[in-house]
C-alpha positions in Angstrom: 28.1 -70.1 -58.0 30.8 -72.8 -58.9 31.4 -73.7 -62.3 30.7 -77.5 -62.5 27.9 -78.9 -64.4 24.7 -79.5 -62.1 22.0 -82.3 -62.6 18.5 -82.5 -60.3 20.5 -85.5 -58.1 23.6 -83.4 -58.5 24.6 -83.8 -54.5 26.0 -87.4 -55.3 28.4 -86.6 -58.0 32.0 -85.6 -57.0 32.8 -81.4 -56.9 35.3 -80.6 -59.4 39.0 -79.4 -58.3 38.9 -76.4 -59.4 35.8 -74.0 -59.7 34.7 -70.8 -60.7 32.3 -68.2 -58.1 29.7 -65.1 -58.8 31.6 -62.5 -56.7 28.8 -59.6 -55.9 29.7 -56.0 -55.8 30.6 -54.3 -52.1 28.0 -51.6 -51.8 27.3 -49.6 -48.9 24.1 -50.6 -47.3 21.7 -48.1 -46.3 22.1 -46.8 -42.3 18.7 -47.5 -40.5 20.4 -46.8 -37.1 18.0 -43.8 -36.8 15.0 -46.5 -36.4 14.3 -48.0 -32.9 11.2 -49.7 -34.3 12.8 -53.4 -35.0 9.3 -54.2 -36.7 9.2 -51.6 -39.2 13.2 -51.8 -39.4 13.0 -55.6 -40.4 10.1 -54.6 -43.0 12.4 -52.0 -44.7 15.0 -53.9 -44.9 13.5 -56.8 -46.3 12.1 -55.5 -49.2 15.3 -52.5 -49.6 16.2 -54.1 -52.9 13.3 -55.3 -54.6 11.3 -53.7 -57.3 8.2 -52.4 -57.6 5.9 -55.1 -59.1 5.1 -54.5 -62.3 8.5 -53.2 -63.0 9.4 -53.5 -67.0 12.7 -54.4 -66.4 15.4 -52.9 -69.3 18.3 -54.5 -70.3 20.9 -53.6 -72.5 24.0 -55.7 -74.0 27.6 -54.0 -74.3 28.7 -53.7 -77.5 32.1 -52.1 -77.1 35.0 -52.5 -75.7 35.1 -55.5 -77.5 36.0 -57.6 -74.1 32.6 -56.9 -73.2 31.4 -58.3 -76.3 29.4 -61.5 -75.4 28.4 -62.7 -79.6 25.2 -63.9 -80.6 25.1 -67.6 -78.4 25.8 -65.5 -75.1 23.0 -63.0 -75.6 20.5 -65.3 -76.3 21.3 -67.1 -73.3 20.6 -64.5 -71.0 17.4 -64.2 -73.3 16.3 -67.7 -72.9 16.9 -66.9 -68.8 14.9 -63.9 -68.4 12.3 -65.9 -70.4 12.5 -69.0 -67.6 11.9 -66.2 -64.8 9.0 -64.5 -66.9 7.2 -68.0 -67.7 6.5 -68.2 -63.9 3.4 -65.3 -64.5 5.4 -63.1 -62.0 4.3 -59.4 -62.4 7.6 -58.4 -63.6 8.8 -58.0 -67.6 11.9 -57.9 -69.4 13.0 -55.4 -72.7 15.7 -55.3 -74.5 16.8 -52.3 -75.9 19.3 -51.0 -77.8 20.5 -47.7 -75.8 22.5 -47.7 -72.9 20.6 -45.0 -71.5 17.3 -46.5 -71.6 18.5 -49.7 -69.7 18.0 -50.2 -65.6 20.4 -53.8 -66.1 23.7 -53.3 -68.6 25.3 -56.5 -69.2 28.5 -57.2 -70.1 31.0 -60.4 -70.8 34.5 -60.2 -69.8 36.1 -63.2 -69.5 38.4 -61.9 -67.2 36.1 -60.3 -64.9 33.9 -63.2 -63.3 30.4 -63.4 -63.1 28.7 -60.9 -60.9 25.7 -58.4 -60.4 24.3 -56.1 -58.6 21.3 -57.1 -56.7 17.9 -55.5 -57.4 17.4 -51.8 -57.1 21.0 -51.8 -56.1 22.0 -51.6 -60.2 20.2 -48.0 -60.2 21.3 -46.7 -56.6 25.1 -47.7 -56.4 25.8 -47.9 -60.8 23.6 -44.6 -62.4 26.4 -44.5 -65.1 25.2 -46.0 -68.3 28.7 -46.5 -68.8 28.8 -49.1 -66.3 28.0 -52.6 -66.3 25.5 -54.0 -63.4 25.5 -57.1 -64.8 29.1 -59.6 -66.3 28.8 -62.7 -67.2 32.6 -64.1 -67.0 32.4 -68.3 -69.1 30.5 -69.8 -71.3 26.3 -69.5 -70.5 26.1 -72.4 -73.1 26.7 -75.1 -71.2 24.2 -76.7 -68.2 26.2 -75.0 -65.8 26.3 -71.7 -67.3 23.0 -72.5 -67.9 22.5 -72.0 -64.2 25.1 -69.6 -63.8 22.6 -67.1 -65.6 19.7 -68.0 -63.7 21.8 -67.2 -60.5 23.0 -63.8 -62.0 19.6 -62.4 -63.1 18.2 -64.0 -59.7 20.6 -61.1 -58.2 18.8 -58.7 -60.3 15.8 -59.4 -59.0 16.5 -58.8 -55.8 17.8 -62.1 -54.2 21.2 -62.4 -52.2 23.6 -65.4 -52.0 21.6 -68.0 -50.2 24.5 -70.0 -48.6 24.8 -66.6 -46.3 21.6 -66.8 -45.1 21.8 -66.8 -41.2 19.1 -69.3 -40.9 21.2 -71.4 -42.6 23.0 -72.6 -39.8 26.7 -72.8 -41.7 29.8 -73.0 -40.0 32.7 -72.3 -41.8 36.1 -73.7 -41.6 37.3 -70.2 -42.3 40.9 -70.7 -43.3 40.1 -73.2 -45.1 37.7 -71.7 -47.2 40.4 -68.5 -47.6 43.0 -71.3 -49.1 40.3 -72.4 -51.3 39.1 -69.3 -53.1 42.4 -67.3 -52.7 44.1 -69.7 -55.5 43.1 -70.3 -59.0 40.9 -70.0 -60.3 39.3 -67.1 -58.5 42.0 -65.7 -56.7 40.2 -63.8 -54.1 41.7 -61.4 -52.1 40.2 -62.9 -48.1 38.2 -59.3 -48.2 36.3 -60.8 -51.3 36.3 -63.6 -49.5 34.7 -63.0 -46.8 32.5 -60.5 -48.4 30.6 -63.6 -50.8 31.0 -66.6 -48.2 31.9 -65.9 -44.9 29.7 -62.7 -44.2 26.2 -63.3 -43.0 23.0 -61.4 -44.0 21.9 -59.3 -41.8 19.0 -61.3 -40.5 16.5 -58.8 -40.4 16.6 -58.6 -44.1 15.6 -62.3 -43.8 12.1 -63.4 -44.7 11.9 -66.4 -46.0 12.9 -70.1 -45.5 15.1 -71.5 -42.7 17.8 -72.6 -45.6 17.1 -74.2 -49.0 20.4 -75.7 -49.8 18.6 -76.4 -53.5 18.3 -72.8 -54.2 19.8 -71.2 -57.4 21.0 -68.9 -55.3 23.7 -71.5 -53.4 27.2 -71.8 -54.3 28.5 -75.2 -54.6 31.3 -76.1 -51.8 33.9 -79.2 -51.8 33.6 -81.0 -48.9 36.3 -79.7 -46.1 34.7 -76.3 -45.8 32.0 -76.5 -43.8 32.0 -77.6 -40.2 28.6 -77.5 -39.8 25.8 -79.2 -41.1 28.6 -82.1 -40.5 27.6 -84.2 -43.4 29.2 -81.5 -45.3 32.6 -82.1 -43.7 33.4 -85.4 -45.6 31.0 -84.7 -48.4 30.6 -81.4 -51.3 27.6 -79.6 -50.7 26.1 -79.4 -54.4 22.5 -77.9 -55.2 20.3 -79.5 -57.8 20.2 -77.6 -61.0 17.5 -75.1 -62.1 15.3 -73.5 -59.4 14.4 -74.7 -56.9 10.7 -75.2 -55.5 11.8 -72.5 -52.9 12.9 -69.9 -55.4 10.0 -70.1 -57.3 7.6 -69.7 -54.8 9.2 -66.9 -53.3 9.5 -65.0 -56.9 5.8 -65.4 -56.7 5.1 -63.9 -53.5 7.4 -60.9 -54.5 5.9 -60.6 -57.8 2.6 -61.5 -58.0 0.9 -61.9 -61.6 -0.6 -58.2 -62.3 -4.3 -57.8 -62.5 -5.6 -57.2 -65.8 -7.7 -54.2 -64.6 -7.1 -51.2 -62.2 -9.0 -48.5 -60.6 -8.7 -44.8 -61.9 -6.4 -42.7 -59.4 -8.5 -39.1 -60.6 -7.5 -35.8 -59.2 -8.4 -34.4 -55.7 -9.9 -38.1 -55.2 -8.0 -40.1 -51.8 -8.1 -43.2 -52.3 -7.2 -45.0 -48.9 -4.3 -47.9 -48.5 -5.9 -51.4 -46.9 -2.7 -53.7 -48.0 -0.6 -55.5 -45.2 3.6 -55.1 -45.7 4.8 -56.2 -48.9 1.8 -56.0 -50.4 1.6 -53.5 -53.3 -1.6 -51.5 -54.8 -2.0 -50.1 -58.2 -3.8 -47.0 -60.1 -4.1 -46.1 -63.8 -4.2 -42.2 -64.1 -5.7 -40.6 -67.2 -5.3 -37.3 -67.3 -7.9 -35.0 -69.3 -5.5 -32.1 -69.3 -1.6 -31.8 -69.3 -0.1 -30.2 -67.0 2.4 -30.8 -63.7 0.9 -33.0 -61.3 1.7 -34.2 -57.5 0.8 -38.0 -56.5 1.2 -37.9 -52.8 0.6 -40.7 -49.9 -0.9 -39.5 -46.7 -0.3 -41.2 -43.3 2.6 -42.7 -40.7 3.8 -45.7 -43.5 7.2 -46.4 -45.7 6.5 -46.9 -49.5 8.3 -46.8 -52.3 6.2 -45.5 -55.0 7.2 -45.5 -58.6 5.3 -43.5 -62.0 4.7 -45.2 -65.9 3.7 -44.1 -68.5 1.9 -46.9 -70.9 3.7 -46.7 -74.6 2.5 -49.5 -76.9 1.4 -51.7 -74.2 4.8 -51.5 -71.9 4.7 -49.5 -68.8 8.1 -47.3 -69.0 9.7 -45.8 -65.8 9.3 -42.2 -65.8 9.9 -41.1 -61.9 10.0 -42.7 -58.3 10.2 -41.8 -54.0 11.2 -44.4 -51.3 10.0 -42.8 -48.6 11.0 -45.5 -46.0 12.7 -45.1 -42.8 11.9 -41.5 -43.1 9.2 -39.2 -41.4 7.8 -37.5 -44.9 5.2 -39.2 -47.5 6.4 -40.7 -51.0 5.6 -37.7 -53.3 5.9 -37.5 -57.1 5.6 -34.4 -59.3 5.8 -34.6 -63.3 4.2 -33.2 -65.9 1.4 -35.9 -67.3 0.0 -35.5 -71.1 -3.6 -35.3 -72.0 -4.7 -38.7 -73.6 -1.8 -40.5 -72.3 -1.9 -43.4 -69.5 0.4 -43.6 -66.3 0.3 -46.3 -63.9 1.3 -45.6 -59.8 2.5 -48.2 -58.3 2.7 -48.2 -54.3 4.4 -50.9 -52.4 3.9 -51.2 -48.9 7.2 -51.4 -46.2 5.0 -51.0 -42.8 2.1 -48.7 -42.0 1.8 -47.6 -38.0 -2.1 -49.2 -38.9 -2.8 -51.3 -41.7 -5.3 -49.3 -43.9 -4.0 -45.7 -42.1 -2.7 -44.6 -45.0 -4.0 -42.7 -48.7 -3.0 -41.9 -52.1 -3.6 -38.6 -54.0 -3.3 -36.8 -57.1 -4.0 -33.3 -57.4 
């Protein structure tokens, strides 16, 4: 995202000069070569990076090195934004804790690092070290455009790419141009970094969604010059309207439904069959009535990714999880469950060789 203050009607007001950009960290995306399906490889990839609905999502601000110190004004604007996403009744929640360790999104605020962040499951497959940040926010979150600047970052944690590279989108870039642009102050982007947040496309079967919503949070702001095409954009900056846009929010609630308020008992040596269409997500509670080492299983030609809580004071926390897709085994889980305690399995659906061929089993 550029740094320039946004309003809803901000497309008519002039771009600033000079402008700062979320830069997202290269990761090595997962090889699905070994799938000639195209269906089922579009429905994996889609949904590669997203949680598990009903995720509780940790977070967890850096204290030291003081450069990664953000005070108490920055923290509590990254509260405030995970509050905006959570006021939408998505099925998601957000905890702040005080332990490294016991945090899926570690945030950080160097000034001389940028804004950036891992997107979605990304922060716990490519940055396991609790040393790490997956999340740095890089100016001041204070202001109406850092205001969106956080939205934007913690959009990424939920699973949401740059939406200027969407291929619907239909860009075309004036590539040297836009190399000039961000390779001087006061990014100063090497053209591989470049390329990597602008110029690259998204691979478009991980696209499932609109055509291009120019609005979205997820949009960088461009001066005018840089685009060929739409042509408006060549004599004209291309700046989205603040906050979210219509779009965003009703594809955060498609991917993260609100929860329902009660579930059906997964009980031992029980199958209970899958009848859900791709994307879609079912839920169990499990109480156990005596500890010991368990196996929750799924049975039939599908991709999940299934993921294990355990209920403490009202807040499902992650204990264990299998993503199973683009592979020819079932999701399996096996840990050791306590008598009088509650779990919750969550199973969501990539693509099932029949919808409702599949099952779910504890034993």
């Amino acid at each position: 995202m550029t740094a320039k203050n946004k309003t809803k009607h901000a497309c008519e007001e002039p771009l600033a000069d000079t402008h700062l950009c979320c830069s997202l960290p290269e990761v090595q995306e997962r090889d699905l070569s070994h799938i000639y399906d195209g269906f089922r490889l579009r429905l994996i990839a889609v949904m590669d990076k997203v949680w598990v609905n009903g995720t509780n999502l940790t977070y967890f601000f850096f204290k030291s090195p003081a450069y990664w110190r953000g005070g108490s004004a920055q923290e509590q604007a990254v509260r405030d934004t995970f509050s905006i996403w959570k006021e939408l009744d998505i099925g998601l929640t957000f905890q702040e804790v005080d332990n490294a360790a016991d945090a899926m999104v570690r945030i950080g605020f160097d000034q001389s690092d940028g804004s950036w962040s891992y997107i979605g499951r990304d922060s716990i497959d490519f940055a396991s070290d609790t040393a790490r940040r997956t999340v740095n926010f890089g100016w001041d979150l204070t202001t109406s455009y850092g205001r969106d600047t956080a939205l934007h970052e913690l959009g990424h944690v939920l699973g949401f790419p740059h939406e200027h590279q969407n291929p619907k989108a239909g860009i075309v870039w004036d590539e040297e141009k836009v190399y000039a642009s961000l390779g001087g102050p006061p990014n100063n982007w090497s053209r591989q970094q470049t390329h990597w947040n602008i110029i690259r496309k998204i691979a478009a079967n991980t696209v499932d969604g609109s055509d291009w919503d120019k609005d979205s949070i997820m949009h960088y702001q461009f001066q005018a010059g840089l685009i060929k095409k739409p042509t408006e954009y060549q004599t004209r900056p291309l700046i989205p309207a603040s906050g979210l846009s219509a779009i965003d929010i009703q594809t955060v609630k498609r991917l993260y439904p609100s929860l329902a308020k009660k579930l059906p008992e997964l009980r031992p040596y029980e199958s209970q069959r899958f009848d859900i269409a791709a994307g879609e997500q079912i839920d169990f509670v499990i109480n156990p009535v005596t500890s010991r080492k368990y196996k929750i299983q799924t049975f039939g030609q599908m991709d999940t990714v299934m993921v294990l809580f355990e209920v403490r004071d009202g807040i499902p926390e992650y204990l264990d999880g299998d993503d199973d897709s683009g592979l020819d085994y079932n999701a399996k889980i096996t840990f050791r469950l306590h008598r009088g305690r509650e779990y919750i399995v969550r199973t969501r659906l990539y693509y099932a060789l029949s919808q409702g061929g599949g099952a779910i089993m504890l034993y």
